[in-house]
SERO-4910 file (N, C-alpha, C, O; in steps of 0.05 Angstrom, whole numbers):
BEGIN
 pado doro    nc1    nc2    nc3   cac1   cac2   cac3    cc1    cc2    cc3    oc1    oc2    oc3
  Unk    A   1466    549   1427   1444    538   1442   1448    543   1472   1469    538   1483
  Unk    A   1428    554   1483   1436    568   1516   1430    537   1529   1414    519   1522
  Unk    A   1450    539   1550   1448    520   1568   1417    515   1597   1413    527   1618
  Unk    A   1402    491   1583   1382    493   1604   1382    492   1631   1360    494   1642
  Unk    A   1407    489   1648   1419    485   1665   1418    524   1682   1411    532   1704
  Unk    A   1426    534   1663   1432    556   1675   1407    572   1667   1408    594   1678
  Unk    A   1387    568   1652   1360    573   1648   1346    569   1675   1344    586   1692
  Unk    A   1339    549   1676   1327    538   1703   1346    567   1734   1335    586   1744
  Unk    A   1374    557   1739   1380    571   1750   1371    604   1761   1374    617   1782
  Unk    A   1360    610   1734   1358    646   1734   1332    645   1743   1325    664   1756
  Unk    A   1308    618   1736   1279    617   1745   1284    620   1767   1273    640   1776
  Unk    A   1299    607   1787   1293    595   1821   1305    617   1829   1301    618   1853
  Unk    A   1319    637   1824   1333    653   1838   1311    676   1851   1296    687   1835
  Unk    A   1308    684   1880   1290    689   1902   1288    714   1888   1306    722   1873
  Unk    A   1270    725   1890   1261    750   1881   1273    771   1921   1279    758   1941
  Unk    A   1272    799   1920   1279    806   1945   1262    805   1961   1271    806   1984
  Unk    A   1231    804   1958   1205    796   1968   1205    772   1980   1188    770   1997
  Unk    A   1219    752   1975   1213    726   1984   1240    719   2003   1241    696   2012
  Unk    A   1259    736   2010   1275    729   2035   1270    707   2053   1246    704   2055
  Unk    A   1282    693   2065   1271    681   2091   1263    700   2106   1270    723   2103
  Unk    A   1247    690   2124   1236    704   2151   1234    682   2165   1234    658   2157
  Unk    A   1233    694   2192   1244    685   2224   1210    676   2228   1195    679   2209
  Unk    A   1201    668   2249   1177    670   2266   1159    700   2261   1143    709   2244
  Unk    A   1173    710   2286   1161    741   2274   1163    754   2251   1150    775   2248
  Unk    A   1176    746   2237   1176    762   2207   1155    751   2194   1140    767   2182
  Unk    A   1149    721   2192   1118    708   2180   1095    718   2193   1073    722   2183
  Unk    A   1102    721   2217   1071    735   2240   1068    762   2224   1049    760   2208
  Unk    A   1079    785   2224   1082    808   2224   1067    810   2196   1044    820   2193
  Unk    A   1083    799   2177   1063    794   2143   1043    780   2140   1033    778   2118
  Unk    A   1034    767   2165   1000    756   2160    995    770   2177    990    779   2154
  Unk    A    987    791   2204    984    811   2214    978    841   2196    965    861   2201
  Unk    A    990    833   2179    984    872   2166    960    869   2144    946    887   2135
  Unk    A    962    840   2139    937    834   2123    915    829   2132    899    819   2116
  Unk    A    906    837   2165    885    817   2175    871    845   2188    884    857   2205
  Unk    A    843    857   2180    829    884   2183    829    872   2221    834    891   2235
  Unk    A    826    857   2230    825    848   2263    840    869   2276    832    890   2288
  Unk    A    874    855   2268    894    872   2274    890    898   2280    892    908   2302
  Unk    A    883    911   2257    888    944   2250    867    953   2268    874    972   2283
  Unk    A    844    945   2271    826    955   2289    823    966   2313    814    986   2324
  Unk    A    846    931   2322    839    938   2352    871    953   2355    878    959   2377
  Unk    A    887    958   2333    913    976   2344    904   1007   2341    913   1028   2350
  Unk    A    882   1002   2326    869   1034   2319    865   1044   2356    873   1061   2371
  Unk    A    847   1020   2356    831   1025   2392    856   1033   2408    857   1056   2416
  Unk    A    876   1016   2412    888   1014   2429    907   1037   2425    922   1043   2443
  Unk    A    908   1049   2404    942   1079   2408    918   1097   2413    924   1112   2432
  Unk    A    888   1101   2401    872   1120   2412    868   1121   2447    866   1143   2457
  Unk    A    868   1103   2461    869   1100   2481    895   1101   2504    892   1103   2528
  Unk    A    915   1100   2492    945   1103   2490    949   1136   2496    961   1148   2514
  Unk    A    932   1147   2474    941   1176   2461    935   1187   2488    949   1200   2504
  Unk    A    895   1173   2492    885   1190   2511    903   1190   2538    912   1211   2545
  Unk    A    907   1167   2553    929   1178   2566    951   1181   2573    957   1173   2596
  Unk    A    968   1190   2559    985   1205   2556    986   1232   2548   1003   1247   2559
  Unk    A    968   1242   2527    963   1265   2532    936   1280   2533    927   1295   2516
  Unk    A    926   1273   2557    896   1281   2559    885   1309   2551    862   1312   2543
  Unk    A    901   1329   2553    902   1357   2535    886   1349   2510    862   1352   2510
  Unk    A    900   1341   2492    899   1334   2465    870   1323   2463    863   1313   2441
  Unk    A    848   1323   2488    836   1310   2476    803   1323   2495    779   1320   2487
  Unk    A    811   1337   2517    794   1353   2526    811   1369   2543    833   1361   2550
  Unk    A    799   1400   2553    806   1420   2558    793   1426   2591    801   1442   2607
  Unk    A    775   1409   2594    763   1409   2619    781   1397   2640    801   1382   2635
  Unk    A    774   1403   2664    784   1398   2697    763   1369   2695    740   1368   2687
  Unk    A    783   1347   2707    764   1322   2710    770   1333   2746    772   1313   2759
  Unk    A    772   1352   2759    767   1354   2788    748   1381   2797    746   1393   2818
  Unk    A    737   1385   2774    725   1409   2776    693   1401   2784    675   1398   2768
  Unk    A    691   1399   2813    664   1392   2811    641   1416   2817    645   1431   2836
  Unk    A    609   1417   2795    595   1443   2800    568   1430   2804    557   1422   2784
  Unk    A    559   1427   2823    542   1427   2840    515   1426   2833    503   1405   2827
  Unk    A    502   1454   2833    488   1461   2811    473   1447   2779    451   1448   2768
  Unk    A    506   1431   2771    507   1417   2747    502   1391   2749    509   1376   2731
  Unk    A    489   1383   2771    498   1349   2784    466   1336   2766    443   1344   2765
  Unk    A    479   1315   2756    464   1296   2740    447   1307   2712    426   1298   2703
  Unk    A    465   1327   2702    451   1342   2675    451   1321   2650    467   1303   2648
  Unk    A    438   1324   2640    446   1297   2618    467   1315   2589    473   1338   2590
  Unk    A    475   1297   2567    491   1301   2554    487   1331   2538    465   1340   2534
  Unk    A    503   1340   2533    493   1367   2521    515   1379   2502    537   1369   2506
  Unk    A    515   1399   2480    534   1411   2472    561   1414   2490    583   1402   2487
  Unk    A    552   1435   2512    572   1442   2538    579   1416   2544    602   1418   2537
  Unk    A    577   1393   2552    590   1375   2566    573   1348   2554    551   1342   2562
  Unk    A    589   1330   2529    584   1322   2514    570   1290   2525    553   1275   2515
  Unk    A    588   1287   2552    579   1264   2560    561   1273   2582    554   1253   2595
  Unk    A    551   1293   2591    533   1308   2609    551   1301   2638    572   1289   2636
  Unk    A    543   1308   2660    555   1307   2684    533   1286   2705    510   1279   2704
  Unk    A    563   1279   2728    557   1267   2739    533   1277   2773    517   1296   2779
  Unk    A    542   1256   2786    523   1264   2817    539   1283   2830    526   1294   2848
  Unk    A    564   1293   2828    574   1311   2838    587   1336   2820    608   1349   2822
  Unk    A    569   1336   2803    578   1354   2777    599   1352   2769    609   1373   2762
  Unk    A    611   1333   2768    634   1337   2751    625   1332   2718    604   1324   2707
  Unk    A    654   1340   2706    647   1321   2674    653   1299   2660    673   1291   2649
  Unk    A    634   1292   2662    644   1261   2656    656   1255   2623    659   1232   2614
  Unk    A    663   1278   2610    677   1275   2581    709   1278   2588    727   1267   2576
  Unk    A    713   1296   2610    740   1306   2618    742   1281   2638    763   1270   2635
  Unk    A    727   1269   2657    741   1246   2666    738   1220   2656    750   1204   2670
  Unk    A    725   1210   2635    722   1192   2616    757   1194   2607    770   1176   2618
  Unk    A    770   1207   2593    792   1222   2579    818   1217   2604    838   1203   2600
  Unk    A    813   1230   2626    840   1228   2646    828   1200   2659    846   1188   2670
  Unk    A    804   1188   2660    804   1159   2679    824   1143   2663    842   1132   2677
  Unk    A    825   1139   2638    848   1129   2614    872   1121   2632    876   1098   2639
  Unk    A    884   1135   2636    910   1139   2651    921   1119   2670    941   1105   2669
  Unk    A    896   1120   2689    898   1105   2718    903   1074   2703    925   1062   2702
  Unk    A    882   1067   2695    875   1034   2684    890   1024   2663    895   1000   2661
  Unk    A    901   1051   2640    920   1031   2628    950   1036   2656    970   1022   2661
  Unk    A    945   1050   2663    983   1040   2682    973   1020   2700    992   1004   2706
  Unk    A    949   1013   2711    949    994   2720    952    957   2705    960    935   2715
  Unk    A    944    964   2684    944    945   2664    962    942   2655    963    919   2646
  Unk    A    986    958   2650   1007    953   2642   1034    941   2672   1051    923   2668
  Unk    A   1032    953   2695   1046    947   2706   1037    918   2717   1055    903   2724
  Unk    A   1015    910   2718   1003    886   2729   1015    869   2714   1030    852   2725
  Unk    A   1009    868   2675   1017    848   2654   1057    847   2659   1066    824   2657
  Unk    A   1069    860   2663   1100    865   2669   1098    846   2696   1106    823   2696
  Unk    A   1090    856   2713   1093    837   2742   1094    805   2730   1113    790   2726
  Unk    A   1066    801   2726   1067    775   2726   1078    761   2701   1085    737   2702
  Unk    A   1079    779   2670   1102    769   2660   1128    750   2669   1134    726   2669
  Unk    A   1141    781   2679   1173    779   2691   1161    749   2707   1162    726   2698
  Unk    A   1152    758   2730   1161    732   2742   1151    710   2746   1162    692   2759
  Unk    A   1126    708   2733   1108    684   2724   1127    666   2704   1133    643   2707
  Unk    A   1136    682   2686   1153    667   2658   1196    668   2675   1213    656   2662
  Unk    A   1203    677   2696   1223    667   2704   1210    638   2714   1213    618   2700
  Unk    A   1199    636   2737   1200    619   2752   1188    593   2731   1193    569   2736
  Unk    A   1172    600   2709   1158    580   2688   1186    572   2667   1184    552   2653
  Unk    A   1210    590   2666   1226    584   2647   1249    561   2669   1257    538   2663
  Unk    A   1255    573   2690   1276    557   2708   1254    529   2720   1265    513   2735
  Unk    A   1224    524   2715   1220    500   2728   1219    471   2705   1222    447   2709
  Unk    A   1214    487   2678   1209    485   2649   1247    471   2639   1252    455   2622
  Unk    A   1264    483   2656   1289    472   2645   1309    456   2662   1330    444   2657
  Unk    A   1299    458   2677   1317    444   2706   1300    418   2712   1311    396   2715
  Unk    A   1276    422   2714   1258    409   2728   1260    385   2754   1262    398   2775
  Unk    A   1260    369   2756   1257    352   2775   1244    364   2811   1220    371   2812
  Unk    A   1259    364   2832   1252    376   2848   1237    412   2851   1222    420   2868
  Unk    A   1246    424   2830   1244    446   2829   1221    455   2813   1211    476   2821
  Unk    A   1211    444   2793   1193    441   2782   1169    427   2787   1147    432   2777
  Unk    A   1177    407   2807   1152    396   2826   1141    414   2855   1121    411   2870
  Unk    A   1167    434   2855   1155    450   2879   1144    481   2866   1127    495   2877
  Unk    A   1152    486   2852   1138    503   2833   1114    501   2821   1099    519   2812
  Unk    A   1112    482   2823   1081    471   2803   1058    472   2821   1034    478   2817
  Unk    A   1073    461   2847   1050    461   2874   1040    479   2878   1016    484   2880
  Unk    A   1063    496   2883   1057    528   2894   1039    540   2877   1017    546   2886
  Unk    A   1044    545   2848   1026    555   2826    996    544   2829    977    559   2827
  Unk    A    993    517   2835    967    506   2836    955    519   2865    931    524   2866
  Unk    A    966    522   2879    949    536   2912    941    565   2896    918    574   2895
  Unk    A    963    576   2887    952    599   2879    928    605   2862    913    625   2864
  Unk    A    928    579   2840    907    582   2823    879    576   2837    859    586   2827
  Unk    A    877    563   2856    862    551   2874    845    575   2887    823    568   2897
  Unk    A    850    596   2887    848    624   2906    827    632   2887    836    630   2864
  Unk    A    802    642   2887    785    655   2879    795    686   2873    799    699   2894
  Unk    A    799    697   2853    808    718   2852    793    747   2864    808    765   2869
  Unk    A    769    750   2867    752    769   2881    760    767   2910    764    786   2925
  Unk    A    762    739   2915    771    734   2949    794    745   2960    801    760   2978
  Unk    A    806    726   2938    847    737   2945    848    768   2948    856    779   2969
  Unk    A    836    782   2922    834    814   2927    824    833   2947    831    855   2955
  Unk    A    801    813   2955    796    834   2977    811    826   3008    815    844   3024
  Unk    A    819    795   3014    829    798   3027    858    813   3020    857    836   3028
  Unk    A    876    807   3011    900    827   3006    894    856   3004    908    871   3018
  Unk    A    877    866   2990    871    900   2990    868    909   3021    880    925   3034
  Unk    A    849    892   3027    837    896   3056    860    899   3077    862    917   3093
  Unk    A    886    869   3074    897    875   3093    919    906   3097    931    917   3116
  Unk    A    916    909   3060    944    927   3059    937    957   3072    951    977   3078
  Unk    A    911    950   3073    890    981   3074    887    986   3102    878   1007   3111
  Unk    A    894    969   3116    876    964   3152    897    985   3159    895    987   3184
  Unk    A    919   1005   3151    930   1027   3174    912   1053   3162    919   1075   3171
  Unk    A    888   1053   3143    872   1074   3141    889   1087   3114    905   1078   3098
  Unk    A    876   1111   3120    887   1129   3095    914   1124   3084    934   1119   3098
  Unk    A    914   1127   3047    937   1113   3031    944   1143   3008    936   1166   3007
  Unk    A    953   1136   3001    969   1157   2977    962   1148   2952    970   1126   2944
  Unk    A    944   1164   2936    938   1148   2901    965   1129   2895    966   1106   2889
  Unk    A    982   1147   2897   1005   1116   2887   1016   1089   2894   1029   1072   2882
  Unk    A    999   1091   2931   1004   1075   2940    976   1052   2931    979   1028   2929
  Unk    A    955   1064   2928    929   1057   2918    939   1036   2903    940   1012   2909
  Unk    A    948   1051   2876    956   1038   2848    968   1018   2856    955    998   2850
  Unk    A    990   1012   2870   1015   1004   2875    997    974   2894   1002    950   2892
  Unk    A    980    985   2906    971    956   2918    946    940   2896    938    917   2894
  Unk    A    941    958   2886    921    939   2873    945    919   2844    947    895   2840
  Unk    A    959    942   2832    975    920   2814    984    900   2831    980    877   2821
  Unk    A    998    901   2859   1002    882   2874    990    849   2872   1001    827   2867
  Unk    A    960    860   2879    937    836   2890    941    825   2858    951    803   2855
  Unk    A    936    837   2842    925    827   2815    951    809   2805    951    786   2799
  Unk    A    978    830   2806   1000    798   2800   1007    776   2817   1019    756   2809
  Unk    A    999    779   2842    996    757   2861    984    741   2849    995    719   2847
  Unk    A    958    743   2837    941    727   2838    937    714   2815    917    699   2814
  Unk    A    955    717   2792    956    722   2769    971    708   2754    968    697   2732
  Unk    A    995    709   2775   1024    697   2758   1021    668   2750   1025    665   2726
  Unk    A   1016    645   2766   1019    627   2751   1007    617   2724   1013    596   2713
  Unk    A    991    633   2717    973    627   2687   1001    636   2670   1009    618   2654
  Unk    A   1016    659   2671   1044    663   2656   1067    639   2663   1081    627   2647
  Unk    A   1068    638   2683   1090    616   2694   1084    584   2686   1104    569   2687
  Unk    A   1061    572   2680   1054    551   2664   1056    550   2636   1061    529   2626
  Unk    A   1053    571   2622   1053    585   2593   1084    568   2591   1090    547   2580
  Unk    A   1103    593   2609   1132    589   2593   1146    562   2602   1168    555   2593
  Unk    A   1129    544   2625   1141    518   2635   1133    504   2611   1150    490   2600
  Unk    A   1109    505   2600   1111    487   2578   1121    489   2558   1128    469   2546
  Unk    A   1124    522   2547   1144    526   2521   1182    515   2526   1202    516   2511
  Unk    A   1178    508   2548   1218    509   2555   1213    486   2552   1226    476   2534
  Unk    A   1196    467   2564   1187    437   2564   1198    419   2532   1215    403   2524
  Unk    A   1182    432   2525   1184    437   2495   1206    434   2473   1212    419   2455
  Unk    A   1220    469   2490   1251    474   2473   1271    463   2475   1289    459   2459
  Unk    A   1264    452   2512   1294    446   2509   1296    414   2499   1318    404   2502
  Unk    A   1278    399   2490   1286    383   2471   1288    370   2449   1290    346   2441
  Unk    A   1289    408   2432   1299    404   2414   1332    398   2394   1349    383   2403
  Unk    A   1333    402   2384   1357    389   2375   1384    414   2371   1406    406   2364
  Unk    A   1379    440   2375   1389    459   2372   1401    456   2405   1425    457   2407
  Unk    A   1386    454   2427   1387    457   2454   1411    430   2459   1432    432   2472
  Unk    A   1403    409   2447   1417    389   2456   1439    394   2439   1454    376   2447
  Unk    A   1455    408   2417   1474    411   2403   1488    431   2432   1507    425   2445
  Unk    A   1473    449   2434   1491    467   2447   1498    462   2471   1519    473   2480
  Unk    A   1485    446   2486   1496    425   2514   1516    402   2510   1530    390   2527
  Unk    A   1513    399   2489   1536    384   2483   1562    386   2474   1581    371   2473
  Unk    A   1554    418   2465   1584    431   2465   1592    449   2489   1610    466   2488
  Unk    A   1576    441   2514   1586    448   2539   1573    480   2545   1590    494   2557
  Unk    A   1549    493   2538   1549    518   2538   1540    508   2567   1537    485   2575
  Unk    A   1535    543   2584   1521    541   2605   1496    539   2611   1478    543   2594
  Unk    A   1490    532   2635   1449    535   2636   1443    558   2630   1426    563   2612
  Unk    A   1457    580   2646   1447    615   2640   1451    610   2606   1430    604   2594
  Unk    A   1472    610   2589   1474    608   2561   1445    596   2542   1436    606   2522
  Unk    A   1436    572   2555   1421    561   2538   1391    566   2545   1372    562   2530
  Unk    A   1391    580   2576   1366    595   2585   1359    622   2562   1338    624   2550
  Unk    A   1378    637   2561   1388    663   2559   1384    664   2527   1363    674   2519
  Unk    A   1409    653   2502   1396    650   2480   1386    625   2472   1380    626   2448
  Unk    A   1381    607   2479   1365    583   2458   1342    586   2468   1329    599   2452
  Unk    A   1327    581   2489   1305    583   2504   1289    598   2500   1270    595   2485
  Unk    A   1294    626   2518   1285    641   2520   1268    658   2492   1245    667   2492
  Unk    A   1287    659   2472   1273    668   2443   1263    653   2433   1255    662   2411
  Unk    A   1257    631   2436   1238    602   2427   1212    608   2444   1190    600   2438
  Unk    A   1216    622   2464   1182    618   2492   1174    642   2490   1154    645   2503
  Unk    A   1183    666   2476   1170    682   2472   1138    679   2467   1121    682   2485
  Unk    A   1133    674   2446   1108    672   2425   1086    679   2445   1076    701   2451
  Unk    A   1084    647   2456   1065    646   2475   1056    665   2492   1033    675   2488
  Unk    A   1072    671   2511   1073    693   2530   1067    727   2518   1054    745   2529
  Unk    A   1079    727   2498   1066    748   2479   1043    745   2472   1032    766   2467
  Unk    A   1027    723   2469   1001    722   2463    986    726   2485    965    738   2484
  Unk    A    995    714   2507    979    709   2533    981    747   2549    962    760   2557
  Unk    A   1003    754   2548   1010    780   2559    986    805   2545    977    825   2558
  Unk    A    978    799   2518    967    822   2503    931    815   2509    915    833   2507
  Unk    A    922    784   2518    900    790   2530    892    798   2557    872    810   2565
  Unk    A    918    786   2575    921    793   2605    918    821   2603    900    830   2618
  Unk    A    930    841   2587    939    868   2596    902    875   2597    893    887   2616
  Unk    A    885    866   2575    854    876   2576    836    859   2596    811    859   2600
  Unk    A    856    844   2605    830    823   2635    845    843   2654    833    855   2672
  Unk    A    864    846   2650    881    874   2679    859    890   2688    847    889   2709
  Unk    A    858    908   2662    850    933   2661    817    927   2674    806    944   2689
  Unk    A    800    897   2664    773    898   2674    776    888   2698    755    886   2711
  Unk    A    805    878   2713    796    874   2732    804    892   2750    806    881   2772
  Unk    A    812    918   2752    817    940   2767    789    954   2761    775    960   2781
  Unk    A    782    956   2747    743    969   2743    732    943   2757    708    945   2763
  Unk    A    745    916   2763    724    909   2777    732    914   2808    712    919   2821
  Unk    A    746    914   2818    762    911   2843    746    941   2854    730    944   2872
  Unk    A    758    962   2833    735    995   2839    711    997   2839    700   1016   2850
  Unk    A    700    979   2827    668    974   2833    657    971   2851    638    984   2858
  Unk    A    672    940   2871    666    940   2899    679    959   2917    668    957   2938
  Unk    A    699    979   2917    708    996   2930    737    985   2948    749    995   2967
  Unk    A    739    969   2937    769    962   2941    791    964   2927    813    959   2936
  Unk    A    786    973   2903    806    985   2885    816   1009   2888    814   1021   2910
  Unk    A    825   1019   2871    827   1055   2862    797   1072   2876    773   1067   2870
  Unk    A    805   1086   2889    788   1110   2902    792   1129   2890    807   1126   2870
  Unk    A    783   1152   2896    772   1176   2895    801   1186   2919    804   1173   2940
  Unk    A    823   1217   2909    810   1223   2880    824   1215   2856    827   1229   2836
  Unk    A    833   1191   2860    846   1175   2835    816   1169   2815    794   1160   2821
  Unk    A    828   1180   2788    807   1188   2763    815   1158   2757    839   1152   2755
  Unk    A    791   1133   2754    795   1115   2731    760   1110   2729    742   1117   2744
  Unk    A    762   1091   2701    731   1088   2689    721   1066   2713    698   1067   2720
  Unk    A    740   1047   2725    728   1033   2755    718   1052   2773    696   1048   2784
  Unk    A    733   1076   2778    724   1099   2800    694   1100   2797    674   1094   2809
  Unk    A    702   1113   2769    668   1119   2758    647   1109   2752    624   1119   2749
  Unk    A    656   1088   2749    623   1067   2749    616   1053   2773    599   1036   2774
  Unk    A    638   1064   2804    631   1048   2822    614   1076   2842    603   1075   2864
  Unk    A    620   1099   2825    617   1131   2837    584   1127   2820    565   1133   2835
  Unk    A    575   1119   2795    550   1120   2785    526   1096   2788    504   1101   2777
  Unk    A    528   1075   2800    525   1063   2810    504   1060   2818    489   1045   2806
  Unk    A    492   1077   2847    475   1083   2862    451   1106   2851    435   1117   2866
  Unk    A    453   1110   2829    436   1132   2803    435   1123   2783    432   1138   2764
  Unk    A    436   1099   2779    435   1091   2745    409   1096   2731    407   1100   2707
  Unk    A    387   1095   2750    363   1098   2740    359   1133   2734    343   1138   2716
  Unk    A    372   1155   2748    361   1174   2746    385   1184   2723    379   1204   2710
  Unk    A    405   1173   2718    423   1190   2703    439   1165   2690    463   1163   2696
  Unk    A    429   1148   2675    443   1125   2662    468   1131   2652    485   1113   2654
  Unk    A    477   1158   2640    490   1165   2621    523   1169   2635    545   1167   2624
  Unk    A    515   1175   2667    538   1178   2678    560   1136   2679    582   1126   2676
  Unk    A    540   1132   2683    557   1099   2679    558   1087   2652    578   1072   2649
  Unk    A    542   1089   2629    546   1080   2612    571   1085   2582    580   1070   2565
  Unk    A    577   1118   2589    602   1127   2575    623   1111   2596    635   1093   2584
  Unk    A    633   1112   2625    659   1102   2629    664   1068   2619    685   1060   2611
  Unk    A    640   1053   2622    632   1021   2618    636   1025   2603    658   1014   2603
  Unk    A    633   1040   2572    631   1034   2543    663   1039   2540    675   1018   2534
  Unk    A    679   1063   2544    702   1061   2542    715   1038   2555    732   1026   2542
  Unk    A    709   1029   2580    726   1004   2592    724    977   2574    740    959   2571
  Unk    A    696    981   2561    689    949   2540    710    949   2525    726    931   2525
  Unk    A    713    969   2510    710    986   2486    757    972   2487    772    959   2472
  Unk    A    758    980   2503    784    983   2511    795    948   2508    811    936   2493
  Unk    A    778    939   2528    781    911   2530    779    893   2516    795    874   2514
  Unk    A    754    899   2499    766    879   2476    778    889   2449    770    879   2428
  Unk    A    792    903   2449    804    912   2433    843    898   2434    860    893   2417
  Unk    A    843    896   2456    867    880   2466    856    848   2468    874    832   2465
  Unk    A    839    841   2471    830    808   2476    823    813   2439    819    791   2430
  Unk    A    821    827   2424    824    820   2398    842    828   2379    840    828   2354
  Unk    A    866    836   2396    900    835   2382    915    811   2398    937    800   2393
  Unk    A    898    806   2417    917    775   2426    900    752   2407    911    731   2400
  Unk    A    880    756   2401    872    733   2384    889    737   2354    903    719   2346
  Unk    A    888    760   2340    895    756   2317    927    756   2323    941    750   2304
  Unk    A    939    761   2346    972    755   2350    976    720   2348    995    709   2336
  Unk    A    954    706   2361    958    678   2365    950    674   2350    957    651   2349
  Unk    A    935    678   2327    930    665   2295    963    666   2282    980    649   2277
  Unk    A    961    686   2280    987    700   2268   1014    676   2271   1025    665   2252
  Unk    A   1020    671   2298   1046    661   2297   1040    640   2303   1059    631   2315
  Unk    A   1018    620   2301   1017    590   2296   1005    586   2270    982    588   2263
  Unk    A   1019    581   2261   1015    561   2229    994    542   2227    980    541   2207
  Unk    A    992    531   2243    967    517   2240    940    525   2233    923    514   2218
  Unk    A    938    553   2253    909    569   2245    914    585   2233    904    607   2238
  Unk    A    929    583   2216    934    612   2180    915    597   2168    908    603   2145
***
């Protein structure tokens, strides 16, 4: 007679499918099931591809401008037709890519990094330091962001002529200035949080250091958030350098981005719609495609909304 004891046993034993998983390992397997996801990662490496390797994707000069050709509408030859200064707006649709995601990316890194330091050290120390941190963040939030930008662009701009990199380099500037404490509140409240949990207070009580319990208990607990918040920031980035180039305080000419170009088509929309409506559709197109991998990222790793 087999023992029911060891029957039962062989039932409960985990199949290799059912491992534990961490945080991200439960996100990642409700993520591959959710058509949201795949969509906007479709958008986003297509957009990725384009710049990085703009070859791969048109053969035209986005500096080639022909004269002659100025305001043609879409055609075989030049699929998105050309603009007021003949250029092509399919070959700079394709290289504008470039400018706006590096701006979008170095902007979301800025205020990352140091939005989520100064939110992790006010979040774990707190008292004085966290009361003067919190102030500061609130003046900043206080700042109208169109204002802050143009005053800061403006002042950085007042010695005249700049260098495209320096261009770039000031506008990611204005934008993480202005930016950071929305990240630096994020991770003050996730540390708020961690550190009193019971893992944090085991390990202070076995004497680890602050850097120690910043470094590993903390810090991989406050991720989540900031990963959620970072993947819609990077697509408010990107619209807000097309907006900053709109008014002409952003990225100039001859720095190629889809802000350049819809702040370059602008003054013709009525005679040649087509030149503003391809760079706007790629900039939408772009943007929420990231504001809809930060939504299904924040479904994903809170349990609550599975």
């Amino acid at each position: 007679m087999s023992d029911p004891t060891a029957v039962a046993a062989v039932e409960f034993v985990p199949a290799d499918g059912d491992k534990p998983r961490g945080l991200f390992g439960d996100a990642w397997r409700e993520l591959r099931s959710r058509p949201l996801f795949w969509i906007s990662i479709s958008l986003i490496m297509l957009v990725v591809l384009m710049a990085a390797f703009p070859q791969l994707f048109s053969s035209g000069d986005p500096a080639l401008a022909q004269l002659s050709k100025s305001r043609q509408a879409p055609s075989a030859e030049a699929w998105f037709g050309y603009d007021n200064q003949g250029y092509d707006i399919y070959s700079r649709v394709i290289y504008g890519a470039r400018a706006s995601i590096i701006v979008g990316l170095l902007a979301t890194a800025g205020v990352v990094l140091f939005g989520g330091l100064l939110g992790i050290l006010a979040g774990f120390y707190g008292g004085w330091l966290d009361a003067v941190l919190s102030r500061v963040s609130d003046i900043f939030v206080g700042i109208p962001f169109v204002l802050g930008a143009i005053v800061i662009l403006t002042t950085l701009n007042a010695g005249g002529q700049t260098t495209p990199v320096r261009v770039v380099a000031q506008v990611v500037l204005s934008i993480a200035v202005l930016s950071w404490p929305v990240a630096m509140r994020i991770m003050r409240s996730a540390a708020i949080s961690a550190k009193q949990q019971d893992y944090v207070k085991a390990a202070r009580a076995l004497g680890a250091s602050p850097r120690r319990l910043i470094t590993k208990h903390l810090l991989p607990n406050c991720l989540a958030p900031v990963l959620v918040y970072s993947t819609i920031a990077l697509g408010a980035f990107i619209g807000a350098e097309a907006t900053l180039s709109y008014l002409g305080i952003g990225l100039r000419p001859p720095v190629v981005s889809w802000g350049v170009m819809i702040n370059g088509a602008k003054d013709y929309i009525r005679v040649a719609p087509h030149a503003l409506l391809f760079p706007a559709g790629f900039l939408t197109l772009t943007v929420l495609a990231f504001v809809m991998l930060g939504d299904a990222i924040r479904e994903a790793l809170d349990p609550k909304l599975r």
